[in-house]
Short mmCIF file of the C-alpha atoms (twelve columns), coordinates in Angstrom:
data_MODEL
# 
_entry.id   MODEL 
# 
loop_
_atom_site.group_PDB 
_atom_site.id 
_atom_site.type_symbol 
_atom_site.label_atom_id 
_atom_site.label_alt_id 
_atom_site.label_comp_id 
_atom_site.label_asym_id 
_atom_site.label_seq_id 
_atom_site.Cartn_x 
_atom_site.Cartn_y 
_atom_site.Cartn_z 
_atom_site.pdbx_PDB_model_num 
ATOM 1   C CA . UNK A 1   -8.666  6.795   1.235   1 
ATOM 2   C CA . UNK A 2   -8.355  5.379   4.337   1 
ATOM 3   C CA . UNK A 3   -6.835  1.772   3.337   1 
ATOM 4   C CA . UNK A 4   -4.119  3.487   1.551   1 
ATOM 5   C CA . UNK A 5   -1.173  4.461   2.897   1 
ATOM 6   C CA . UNK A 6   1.100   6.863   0.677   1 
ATOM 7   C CA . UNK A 7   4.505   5.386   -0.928  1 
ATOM 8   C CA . UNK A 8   7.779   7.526   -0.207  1 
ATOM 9   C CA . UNK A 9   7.280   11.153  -2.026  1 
ATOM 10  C CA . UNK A 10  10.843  9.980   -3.783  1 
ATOM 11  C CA . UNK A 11  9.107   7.370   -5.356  1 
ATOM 12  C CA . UNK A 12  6.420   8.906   -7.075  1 
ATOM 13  C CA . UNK A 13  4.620   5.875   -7.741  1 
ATOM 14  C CA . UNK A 14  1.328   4.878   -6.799  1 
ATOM 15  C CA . UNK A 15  0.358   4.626   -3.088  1 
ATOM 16  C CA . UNK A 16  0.334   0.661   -1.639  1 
ATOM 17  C CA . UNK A 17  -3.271  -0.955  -1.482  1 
ATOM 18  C CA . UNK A 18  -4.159  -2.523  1.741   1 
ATOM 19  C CA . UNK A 19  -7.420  -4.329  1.552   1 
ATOM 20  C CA . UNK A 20  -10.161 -5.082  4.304   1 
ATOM 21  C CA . UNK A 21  -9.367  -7.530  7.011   1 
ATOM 22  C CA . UNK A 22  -10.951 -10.871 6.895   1 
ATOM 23  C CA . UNK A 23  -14.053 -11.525 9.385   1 
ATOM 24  C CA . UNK A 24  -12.475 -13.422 12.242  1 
ATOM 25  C CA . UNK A 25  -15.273 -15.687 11.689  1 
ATOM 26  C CA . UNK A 26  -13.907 -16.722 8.262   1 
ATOM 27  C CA . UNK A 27  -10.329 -17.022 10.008  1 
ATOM 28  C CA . UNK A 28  -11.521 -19.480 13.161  1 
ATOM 29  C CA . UNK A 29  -13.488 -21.571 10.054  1 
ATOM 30  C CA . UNK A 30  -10.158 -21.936 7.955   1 
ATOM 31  C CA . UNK A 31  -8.183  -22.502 10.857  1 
ATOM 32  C CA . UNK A 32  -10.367 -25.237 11.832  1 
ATOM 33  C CA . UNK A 33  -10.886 -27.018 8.913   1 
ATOM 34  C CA . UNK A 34  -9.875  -30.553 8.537   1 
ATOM 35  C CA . UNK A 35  -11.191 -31.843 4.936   1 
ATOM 36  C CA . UNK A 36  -11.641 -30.268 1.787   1 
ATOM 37  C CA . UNK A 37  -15.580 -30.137 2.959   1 
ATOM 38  C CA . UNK A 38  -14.734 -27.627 5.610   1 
ATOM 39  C CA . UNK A 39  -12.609 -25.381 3.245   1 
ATOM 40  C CA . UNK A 40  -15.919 -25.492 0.673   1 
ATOM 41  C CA . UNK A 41  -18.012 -24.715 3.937   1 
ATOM 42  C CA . UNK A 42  -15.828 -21.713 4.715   1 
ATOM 43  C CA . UNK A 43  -16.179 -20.636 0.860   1 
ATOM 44  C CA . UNK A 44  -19.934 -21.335 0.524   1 
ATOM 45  C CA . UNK A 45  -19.883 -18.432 3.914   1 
ATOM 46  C CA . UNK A 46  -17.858 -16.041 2.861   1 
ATOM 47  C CA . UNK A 47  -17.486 -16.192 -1.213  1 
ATOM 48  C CA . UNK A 48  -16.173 -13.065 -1.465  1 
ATOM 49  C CA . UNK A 49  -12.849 -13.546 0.022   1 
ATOM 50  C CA . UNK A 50  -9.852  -14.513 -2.407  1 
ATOM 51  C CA . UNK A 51  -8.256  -15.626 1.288   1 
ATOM 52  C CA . UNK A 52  -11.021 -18.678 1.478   1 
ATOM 53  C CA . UNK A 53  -10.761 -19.160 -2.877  1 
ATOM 54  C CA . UNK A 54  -7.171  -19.564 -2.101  1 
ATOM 55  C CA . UNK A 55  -7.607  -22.044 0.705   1 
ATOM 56  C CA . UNK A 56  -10.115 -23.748 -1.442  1 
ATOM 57  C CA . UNK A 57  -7.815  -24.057 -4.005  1 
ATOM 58  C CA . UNK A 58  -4.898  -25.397 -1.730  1 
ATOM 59  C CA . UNK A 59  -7.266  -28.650 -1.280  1 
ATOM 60  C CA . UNK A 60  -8.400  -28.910 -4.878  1 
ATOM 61  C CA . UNK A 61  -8.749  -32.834 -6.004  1 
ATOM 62  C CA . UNK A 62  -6.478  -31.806 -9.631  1 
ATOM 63  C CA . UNK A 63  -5.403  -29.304 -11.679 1 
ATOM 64  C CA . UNK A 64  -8.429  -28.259 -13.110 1 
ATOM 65  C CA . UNK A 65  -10.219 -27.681 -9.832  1 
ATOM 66  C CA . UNK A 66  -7.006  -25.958 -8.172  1 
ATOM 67  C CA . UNK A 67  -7.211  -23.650 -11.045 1 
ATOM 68  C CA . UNK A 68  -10.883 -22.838 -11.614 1 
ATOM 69  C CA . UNK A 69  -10.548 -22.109 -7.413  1 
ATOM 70  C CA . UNK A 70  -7.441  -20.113 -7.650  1 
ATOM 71  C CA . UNK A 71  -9.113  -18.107 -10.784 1 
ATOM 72  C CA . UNK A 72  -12.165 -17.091 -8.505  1 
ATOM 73  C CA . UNK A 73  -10.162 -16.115 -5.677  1 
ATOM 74  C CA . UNK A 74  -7.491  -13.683 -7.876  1 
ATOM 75  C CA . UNK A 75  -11.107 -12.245 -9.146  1 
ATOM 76  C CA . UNK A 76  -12.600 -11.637 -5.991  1 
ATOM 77  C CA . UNK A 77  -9.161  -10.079 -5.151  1 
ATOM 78  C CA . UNK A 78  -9.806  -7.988  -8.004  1 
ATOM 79  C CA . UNK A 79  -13.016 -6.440  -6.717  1 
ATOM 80  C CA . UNK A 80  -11.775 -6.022  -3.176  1 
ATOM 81  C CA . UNK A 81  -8.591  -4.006  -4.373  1 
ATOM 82  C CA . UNK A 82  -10.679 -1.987  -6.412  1 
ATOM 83  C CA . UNK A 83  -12.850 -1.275  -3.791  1 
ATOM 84  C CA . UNK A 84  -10.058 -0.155  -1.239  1 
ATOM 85  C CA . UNK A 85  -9.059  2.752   -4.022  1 
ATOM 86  C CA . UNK A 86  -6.606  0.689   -6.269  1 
ATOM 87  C CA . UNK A 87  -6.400  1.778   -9.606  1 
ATOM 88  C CA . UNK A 88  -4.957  -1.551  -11.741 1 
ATOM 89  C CA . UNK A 89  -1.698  -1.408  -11.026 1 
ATOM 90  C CA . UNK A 90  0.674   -0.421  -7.894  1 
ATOM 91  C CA . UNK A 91  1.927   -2.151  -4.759  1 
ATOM 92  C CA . UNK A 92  -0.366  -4.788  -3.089  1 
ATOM 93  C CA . UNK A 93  2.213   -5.045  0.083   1 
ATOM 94  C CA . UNK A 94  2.444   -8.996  1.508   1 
ATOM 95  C CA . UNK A 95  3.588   -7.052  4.868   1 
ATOM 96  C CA . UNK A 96  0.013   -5.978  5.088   1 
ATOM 97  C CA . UNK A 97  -1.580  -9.747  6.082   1 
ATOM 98  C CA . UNK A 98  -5.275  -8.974  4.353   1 
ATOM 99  C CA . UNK A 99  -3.333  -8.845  1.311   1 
ATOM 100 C CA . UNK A 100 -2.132  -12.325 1.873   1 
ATOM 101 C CA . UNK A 101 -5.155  -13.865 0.429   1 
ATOM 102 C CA . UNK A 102 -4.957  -12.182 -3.008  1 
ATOM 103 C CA . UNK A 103 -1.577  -12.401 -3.606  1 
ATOM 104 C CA . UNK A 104 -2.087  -16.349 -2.477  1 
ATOM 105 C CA . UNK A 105 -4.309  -16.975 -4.750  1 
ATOM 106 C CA . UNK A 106 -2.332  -14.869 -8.039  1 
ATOM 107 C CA . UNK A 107 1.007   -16.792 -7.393  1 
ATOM 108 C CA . UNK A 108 -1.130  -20.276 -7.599  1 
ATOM 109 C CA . UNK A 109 -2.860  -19.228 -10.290 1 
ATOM 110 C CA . UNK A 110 -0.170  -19.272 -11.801 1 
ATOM 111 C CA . UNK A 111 0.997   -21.994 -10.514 1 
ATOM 112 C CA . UNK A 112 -2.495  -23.920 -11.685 1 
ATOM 113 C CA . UNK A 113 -1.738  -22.463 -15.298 1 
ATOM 114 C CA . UNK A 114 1.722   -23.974 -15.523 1 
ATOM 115 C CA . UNK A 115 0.152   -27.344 -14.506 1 
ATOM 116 C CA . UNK A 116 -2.419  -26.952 -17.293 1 
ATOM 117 C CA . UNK A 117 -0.230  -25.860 -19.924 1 
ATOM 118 C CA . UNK A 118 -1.701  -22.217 -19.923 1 
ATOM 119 C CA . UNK A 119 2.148   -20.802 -20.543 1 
ATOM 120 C CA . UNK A 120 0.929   -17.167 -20.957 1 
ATOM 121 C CA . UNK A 121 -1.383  -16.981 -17.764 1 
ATOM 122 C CA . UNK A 122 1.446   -18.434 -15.763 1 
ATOM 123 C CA . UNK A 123 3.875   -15.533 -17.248 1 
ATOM 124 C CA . UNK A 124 1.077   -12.950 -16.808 1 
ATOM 125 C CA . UNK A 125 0.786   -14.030 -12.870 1 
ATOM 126 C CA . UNK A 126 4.278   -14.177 -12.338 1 
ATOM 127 C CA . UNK A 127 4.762   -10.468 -13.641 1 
ATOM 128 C CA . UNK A 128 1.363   -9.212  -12.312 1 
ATOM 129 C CA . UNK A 129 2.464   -10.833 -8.608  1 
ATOM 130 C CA . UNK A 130 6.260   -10.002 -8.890  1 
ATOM 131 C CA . UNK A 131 4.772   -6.359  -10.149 1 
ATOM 132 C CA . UNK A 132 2.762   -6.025  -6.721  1 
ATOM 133 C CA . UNK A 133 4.768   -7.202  -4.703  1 
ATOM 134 C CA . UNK A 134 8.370   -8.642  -4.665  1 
ATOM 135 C CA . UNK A 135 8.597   -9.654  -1.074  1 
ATOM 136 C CA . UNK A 136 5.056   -12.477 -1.914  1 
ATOM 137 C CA . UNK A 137 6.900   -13.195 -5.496  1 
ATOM 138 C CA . UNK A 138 10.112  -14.205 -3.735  1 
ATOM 139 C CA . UNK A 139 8.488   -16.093 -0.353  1 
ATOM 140 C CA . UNK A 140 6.023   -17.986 -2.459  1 
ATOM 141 C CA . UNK A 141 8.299   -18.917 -4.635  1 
# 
């Protein structure tokens, strides 16, 4: 497919997933928000971005909401991997930036789920993020 570029034939693992680039309308929106109003704004335009779920989340009022935002945007992640040809498992590279927002939103799920006391989410993101890719596991550490 054209959003996926091959891994090294030594590797023999899956090829990298690169999703879809963000509208630069949903960029300029999160760029210029100010209040946790503008973030929802963003959202409430362009739901089906984990970038603007994560950003959402990032501004959440407690644990709960951080957590239910961060949930949406690792599932609308989800649908946009699957979409650019990824099967359920292999690299999501943080090099490529439209990645950024998934992988964002995974590591504070997990994140959320620590703060909630939901021990085996938290594990399960750490793996599943550290599993797609180790360069966002170790700078969002």
């Amino acid at each position: 497919m054209a959003n996926e570029r091959p891994v090294g034939l030594s590797t023999g693992g899956p090829p990298e997933t690169v999703m879809p680039t963000p509208p630069e309308s949903l960029l300029s929106a999160l760029a210029a928000a100010t209040t946790r109003d503008d973030v929802a704004s963003a959202v409430g335009r362009f739901p089906t971005w984990s970038l603007a779920w994560a950003a959402l989340g990032d501004v959440g009022r407690d644990d709960l909401e951080r957590y239910a935002a961060y949930r949406v945007g690792y599932h609308r992640g989800l649908d946009q991997l699957r979409r650019s040809g990824w099967k359920g498992h292999g690299p999501v590279p943080w090099e490529h930036e439209p990645n950024r927002g998934f992988l964002r939103a995974l590591n504070a799920l997990g994140r959320a789920a620590a703060g909630i006391h939901e021990d085996a989410e938290a594990e399960r993101c750490s793996t599943f993020l550290r599993d797609s890719s180790a360069t966002a596991a170790d700078l969002l550490r």
